[in-house]
PAKOLGU-128085 format. One record per residue (C-alpha): residue number from 1; x, y, z. Coordinates in nm, 3 decimals. Layout:
<sites>
+-----+---------+---------+---------+
|  nr |       x |       y |       z |
+-----+---------+---------+---------+
| NUM |       X |       Y |       Z |
...
+-----+---------+---------+---------+
</sites>
This chain:
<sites>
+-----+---------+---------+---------+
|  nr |       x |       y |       z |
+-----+---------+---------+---------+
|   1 |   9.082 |  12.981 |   8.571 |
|   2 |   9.417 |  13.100 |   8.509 |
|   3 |   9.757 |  13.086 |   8.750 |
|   4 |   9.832 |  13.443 |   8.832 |
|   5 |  10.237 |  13.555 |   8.764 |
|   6 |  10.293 |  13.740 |   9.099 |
|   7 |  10.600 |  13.945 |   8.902 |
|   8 |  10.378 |  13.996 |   8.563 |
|   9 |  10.348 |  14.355 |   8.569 |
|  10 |  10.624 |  14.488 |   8.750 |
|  11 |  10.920 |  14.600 |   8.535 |
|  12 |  11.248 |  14.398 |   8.618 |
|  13 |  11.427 |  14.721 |   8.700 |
|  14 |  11.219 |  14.780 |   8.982 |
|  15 |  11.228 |  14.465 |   9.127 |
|  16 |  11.632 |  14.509 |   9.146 |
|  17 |  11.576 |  14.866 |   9.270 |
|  18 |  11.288 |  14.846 |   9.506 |
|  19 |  11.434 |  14.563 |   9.755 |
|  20 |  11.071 |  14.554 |   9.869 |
|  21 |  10.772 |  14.425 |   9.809 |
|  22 |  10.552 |  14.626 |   9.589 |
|  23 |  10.168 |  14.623 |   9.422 |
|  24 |  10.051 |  14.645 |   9.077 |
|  25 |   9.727 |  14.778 |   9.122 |
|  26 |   9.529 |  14.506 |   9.354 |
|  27 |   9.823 |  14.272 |   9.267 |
|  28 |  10.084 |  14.174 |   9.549 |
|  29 |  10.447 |  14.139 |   9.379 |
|  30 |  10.691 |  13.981 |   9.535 |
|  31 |  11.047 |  14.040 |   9.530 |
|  32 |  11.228 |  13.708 |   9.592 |
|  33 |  11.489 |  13.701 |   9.878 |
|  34 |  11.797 |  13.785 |   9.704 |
|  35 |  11.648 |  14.114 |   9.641 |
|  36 |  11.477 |  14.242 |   9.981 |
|  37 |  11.733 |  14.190 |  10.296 |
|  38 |  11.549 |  14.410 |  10.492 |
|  39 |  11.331 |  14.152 |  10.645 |
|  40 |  11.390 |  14.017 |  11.025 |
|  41 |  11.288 |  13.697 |  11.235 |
|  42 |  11.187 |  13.378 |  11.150 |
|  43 |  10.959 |  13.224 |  10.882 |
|  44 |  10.747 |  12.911 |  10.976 |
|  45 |  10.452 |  12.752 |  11.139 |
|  46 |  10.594 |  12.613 |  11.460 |
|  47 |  10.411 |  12.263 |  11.607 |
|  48 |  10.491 |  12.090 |  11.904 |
|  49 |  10.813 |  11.930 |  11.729 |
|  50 |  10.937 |  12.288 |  11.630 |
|  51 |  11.083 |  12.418 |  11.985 |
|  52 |  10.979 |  12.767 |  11.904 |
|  53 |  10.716 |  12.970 |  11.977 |
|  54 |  10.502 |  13.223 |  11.720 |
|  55 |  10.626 |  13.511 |  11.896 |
|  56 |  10.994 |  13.418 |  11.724 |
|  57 |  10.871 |  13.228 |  11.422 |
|  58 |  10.593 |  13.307 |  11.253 |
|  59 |  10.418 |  13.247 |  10.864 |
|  60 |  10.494 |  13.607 |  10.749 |
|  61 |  10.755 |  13.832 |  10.668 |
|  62 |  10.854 |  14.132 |  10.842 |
|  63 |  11.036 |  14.397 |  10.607 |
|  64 |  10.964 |  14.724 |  10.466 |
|  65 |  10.639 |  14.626 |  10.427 |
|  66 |  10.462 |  14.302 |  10.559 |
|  67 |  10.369 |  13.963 |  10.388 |
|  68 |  10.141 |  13.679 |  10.431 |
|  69 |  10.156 |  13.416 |  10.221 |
|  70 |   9.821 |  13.266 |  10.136 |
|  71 |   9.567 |  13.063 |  10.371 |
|  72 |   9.560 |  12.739 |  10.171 |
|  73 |   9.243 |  12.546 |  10.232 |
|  74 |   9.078 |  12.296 |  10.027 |
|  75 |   8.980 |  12.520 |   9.781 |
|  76 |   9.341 |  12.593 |   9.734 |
|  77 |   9.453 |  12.262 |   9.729 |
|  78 |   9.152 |  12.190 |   9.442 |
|  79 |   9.273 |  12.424 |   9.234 |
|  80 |   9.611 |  12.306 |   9.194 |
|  81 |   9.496 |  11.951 |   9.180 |
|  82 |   9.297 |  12.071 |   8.868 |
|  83 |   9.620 |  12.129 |   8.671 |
|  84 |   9.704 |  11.848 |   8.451 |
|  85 |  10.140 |  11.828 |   8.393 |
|  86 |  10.129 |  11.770 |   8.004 |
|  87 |  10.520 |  11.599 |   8.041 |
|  88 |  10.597 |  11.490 |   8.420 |
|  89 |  10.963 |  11.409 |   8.460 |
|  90 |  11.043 |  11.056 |   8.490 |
|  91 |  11.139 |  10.867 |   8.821 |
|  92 |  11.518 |  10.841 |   8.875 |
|  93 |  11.571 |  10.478 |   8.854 |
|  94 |  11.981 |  10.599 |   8.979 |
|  95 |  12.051 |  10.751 |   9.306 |
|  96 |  12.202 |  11.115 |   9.220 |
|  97 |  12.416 |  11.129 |   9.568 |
|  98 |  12.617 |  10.843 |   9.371 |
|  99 |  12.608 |  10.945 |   8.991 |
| 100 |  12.613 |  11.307 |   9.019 |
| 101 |  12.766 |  11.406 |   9.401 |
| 102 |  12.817 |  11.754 |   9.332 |
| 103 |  12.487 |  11.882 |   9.218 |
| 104 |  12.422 |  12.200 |   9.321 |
| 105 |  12.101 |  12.474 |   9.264 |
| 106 |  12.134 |  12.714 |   9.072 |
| 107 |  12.052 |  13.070 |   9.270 |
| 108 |  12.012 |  13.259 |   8.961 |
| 109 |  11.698 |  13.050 |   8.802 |
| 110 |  11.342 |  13.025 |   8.846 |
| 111 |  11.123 |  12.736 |   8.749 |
| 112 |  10.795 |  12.871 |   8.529 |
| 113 |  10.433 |  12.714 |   8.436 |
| 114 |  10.363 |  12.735 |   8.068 |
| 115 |  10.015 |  12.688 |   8.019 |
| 116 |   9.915 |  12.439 |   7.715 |
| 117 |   9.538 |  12.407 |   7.729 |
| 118 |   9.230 |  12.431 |   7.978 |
| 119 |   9.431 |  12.351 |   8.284 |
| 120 |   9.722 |  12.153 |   8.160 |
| 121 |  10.105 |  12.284 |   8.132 |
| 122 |  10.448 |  12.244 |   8.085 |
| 123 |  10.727 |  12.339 |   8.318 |
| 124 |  11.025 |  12.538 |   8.255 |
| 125 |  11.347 |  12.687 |   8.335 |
| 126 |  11.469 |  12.998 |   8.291 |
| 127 |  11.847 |  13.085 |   8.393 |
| 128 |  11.969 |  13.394 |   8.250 |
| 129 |  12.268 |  13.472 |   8.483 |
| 130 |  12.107 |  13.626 |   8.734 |
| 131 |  11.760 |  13.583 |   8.927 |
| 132 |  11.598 |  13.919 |   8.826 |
| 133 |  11.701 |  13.893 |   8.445 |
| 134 |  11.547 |  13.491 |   8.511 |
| 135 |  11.224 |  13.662 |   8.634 |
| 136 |  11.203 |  13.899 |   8.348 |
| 137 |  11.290 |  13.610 |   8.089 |
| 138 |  11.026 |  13.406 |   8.219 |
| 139 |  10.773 |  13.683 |   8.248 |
| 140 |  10.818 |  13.734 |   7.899 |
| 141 |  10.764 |  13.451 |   7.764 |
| 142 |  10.454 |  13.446 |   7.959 |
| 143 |  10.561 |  13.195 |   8.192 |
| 144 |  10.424 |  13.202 |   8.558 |
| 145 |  10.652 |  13.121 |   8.844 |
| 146 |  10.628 |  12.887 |   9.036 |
| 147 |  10.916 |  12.863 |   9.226 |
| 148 |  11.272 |  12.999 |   9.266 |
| 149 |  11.564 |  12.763 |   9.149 |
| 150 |  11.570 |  12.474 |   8.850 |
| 151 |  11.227 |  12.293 |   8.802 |
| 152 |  11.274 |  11.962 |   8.930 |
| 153 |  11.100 |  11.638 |   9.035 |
| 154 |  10.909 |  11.813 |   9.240 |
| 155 |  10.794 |  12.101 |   9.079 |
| 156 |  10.467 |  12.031 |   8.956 |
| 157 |  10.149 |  12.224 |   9.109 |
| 158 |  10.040 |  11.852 |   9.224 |
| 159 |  10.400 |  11.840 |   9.463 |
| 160 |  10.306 |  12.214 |   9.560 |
| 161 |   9.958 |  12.083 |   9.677 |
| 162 |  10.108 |  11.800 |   9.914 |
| 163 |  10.385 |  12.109 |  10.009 |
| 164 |  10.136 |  12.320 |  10.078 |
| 165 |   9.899 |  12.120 |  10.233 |
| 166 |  10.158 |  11.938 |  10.508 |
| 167 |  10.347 |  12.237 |  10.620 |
| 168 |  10.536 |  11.889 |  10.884 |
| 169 |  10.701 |  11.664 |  10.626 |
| 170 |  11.004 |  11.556 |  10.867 |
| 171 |  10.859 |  11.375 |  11.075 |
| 172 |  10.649 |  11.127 |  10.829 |
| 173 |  10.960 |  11.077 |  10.605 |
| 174 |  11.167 |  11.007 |  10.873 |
| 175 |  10.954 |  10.736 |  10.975 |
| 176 |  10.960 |  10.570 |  10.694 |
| 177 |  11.336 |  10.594 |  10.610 |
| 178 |  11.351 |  10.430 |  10.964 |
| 179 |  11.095 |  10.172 |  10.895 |
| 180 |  11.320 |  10.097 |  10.568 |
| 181 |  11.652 |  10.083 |  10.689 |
| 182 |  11.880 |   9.881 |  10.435 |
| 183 |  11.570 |   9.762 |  10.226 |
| 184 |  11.566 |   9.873 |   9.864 |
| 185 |  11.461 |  10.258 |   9.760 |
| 186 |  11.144 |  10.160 |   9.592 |
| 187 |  11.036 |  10.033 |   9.980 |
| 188 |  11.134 |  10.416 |  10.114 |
| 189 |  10.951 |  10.515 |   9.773 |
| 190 |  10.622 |  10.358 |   9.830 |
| 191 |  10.606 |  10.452 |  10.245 |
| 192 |  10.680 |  10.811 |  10.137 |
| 193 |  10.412 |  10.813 |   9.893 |
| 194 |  10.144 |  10.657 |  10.111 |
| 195 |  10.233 |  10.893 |  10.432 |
| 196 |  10.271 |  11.213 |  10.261 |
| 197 |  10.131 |  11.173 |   9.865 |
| 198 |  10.420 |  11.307 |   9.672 |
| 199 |  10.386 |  11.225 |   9.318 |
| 200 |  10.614 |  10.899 |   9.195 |
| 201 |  10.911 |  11.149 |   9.047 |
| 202 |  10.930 |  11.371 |   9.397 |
| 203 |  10.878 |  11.031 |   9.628 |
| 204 |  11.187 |  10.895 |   9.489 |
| 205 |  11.362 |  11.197 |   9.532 |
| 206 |  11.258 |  11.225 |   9.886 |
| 207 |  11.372 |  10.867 |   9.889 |
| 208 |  11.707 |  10.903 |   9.776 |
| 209 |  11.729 |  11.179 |  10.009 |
| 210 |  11.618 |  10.971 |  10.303 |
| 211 |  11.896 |  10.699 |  10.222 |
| 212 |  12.195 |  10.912 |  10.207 |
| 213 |  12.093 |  11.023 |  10.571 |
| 214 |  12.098 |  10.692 |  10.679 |
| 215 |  12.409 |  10.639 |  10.590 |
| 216 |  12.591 |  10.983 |  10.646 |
| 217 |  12.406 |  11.132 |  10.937 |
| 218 |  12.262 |  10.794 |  11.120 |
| 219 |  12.446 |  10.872 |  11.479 |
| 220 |  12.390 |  11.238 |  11.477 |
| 221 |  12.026 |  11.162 |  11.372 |
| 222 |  11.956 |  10.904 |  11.641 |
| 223 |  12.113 |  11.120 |  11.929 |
| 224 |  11.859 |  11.384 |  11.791 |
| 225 |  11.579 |  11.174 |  11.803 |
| 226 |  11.667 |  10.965 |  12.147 |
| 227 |  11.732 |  11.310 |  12.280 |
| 228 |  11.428 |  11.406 |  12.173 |
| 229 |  11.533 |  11.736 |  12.025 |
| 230 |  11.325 |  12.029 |  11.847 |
| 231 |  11.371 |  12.121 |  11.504 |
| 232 |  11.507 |  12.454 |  11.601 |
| 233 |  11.715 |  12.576 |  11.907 |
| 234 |  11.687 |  12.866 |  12.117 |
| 235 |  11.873 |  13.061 |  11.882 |
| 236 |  11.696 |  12.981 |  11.610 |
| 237 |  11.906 |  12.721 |  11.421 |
| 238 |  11.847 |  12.355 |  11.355 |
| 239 |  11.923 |  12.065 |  11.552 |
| 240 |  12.221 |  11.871 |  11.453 |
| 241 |  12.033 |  11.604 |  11.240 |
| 242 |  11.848 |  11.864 |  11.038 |
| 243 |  12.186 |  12.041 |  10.937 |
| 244 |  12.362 |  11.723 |  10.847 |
| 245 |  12.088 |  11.683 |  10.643 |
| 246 |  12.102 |  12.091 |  10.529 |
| 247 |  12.463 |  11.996 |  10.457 |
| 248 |  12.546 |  11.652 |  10.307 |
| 249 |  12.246 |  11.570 |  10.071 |
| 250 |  12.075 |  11.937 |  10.081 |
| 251 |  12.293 |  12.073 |   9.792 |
| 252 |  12.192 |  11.758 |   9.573 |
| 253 |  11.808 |  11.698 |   9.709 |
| 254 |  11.743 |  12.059 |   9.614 |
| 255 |  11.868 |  12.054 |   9.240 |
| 256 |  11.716 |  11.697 |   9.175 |
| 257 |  11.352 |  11.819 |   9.340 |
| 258 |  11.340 |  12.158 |   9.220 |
| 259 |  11.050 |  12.249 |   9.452 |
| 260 |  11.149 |  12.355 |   9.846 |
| 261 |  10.912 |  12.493 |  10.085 |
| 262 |  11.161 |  12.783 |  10.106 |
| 263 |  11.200 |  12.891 |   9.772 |
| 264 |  10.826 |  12.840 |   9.700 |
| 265 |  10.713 |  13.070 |   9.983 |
| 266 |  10.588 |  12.813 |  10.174 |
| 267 |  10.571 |  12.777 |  10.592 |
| 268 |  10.681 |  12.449 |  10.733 |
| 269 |  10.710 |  12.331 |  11.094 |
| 270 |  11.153 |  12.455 |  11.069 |
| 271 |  11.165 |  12.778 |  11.090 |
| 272 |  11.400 |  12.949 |  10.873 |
| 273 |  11.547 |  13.261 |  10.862 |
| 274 |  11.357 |  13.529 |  10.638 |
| 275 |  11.584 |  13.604 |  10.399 |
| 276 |  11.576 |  13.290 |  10.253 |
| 277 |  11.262 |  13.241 |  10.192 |
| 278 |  11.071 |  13.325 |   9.813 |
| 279 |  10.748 |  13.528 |   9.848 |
| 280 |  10.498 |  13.436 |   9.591 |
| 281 |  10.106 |  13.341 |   9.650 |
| 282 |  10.070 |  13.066 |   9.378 |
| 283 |   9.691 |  13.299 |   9.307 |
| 284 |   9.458 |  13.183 |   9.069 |
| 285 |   9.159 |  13.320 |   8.924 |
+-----+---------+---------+---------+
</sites>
C-alpha cells in the first residue's frame, strides 16, 4: 500500500498555468489555493455549533471544476494509522508564544512523506521560494504531500487521522483549556490528548495554543461562549473569540503544528472561505 502524490504527474508549469483543478488519467490533481481563485462559497461541515447552514457552507469546492475531498471512514482512518513516523518530533517542553513570538508559516512550503520501509516514513520540508517550485521540489524527490506549509508537530499521518476523523475540535479543546485554567500545560496536555487523541508533540501544541487564549482573548472568549455564539456569522466570518484566536496565537500555532485542517484539505465544523483551503485526497492504494 503506497500514499498516492495527488501532484505526481502533473508538470509544475501547468499547475501555475491551469488555476484549476486538473486529472492525470484517473488521477484527481489538485492545485493548492494560491493557484485556483476561481472558487466561491464556503468550505466546511456545519453542526449545530456552526450557525450556518449547507446551502452556504458546504465540504466541497466550487470552481472551474468541482471538488470533494474524500469520505473518510474507518477504513481511511486504518490506513493512516498503519504508517509508522520513523523520527516524530519531540514535545516542546518551552511555550513558543514566549520564546519565539513572531513565528510565522511559511506560504511558499509544503510538508512531504518520504517513505522509508513497509509503511514507515520520514517527514519533510520543501521551501523553494515559492509554493509551485515547493511542489515540484518535493515531487521530485519523490516525496508525497501531505500538507501545505512547514511540517510541524502535527504533521504526521497519525495527527491527520484524529484531523480527519473529528472534523469539531473547538469545542473539546476548549473544554479542557477551561477545565485547566492556571494549572500547568502538561494538565491542558493530557485533557487534550484524552478528548481528542492528538499525538504527545501536536497535544502540547494545541496546549500552548489553548493557554495563550486564556490569557489574551479570556473576555472576548467568555462573552462568546455566555452569549452563546456560532462559529460563523451571517456573513460568513467568525465570532469574535475564534478571530482573536485567528489573530493572536494563529500565526505561531500554525508554524509550530504544521498540520491545519485548511491547508490539508480538510472540512471542519468553521467554515472558511474557499480560497484558503488546500485540495488534496491523502489516497492510498
Amino acid at each position: 500500500m503506497k500514499i498516492r502524490n495527488v501532484f505526481r504527474c502533473v508538470p509544475i508549469g501547468l499547475l501555475v498555468f491551469s488555476l484549476a483543478v486538473v486529472a492525470c488519467g484517473e488521477e484527481p490533481v489538485i492545485a493548492p489555493p494560491a493557484l485556483d481563485t476561481t472558487c466561491k462559497g464556503l468550505f466546511g461541515s456545519p453542526n449545530a455549533s456552526t450557525g450556518l447552514d449547507t446551502d452556504v457552507c458546504f465540504p466541497r469546492i466550487e470552481g472551474v471544476r468541482t471538488w470533494t475531498p474524500r469520505a473518510w471512514d474507518a477504513a481511511g482512518f486504518a490506513e493512516l494509522l498503519s504508517w509508522t513516523l520513523d523520527d516524530p518530533p519531540p514535545v516542546q517542553t518551552e511555550n513558543p508564544y514566549e520564546t519565539t513570538p513572531d513565528l510565522a508559516p511559511d506560504p511558499n512550503a509544503v510538508c512531504a512523506v518520504m517513505v522509508t520501509g513497509d509503511h514507515t516514513y520520514r517527514l519533510e520540508t520543501f521551501t523553494e521560494g515559492t509554493v509551485a517550485a515547493s511542489i515540484e521540489a518535493a515531487r521530485t524527490a519523490g516525496g508525497f504531500i501531505t500538507h501545505g506549509g512547514v511540517c510541524g508537530a502535527c504533521s504526521s499521518l497519525a495527527d491527520l487521522e484524529v484531523y480527519a476523523r473529528i472534523p469539531d475540535q473547538t469545542d473539546p479543546v476548549r473544554s479542557c483549556a477551561m477545565s485547566n485554567l492556571g494549572a500547568p500545560v502538561e494538565d491542558t496536555d493530557v485533557c487534550i490528548q484524552e478528548a481528542v487523541g492528538f499525538t504527545p508533540p501536536c497535544s502540547r501544541v494545541w496546549a500552548y495554543n489553548a493557554i495563550n487564549d486564556g490569557e489574551l482573548c479570556r473576555e472576548i472568549c467568555l462573552i462568546s461562549l455566555i452569549d452563546n455564539e456560532p462559529y460563523n456569522q451571517e456573513d460568513g466570518s467568525i465570532n469574535a473569540c475564534l478571530q482573536c484566536d485567528e489573530d493572536v496565537s494563529g500565526p505561531v500555532f500554525k508554524a509550530s503544528a504544521g498540520r491545519t485542517r485548511r491547508n490539508s484539505g480538510l472540512a471542519s465544523a468553521i467554515c472558511r472561505p474557499c480560497e484558503t483551503v488546500w485540495r488534496m485526497d491523502h489516497l492510498y492504494e
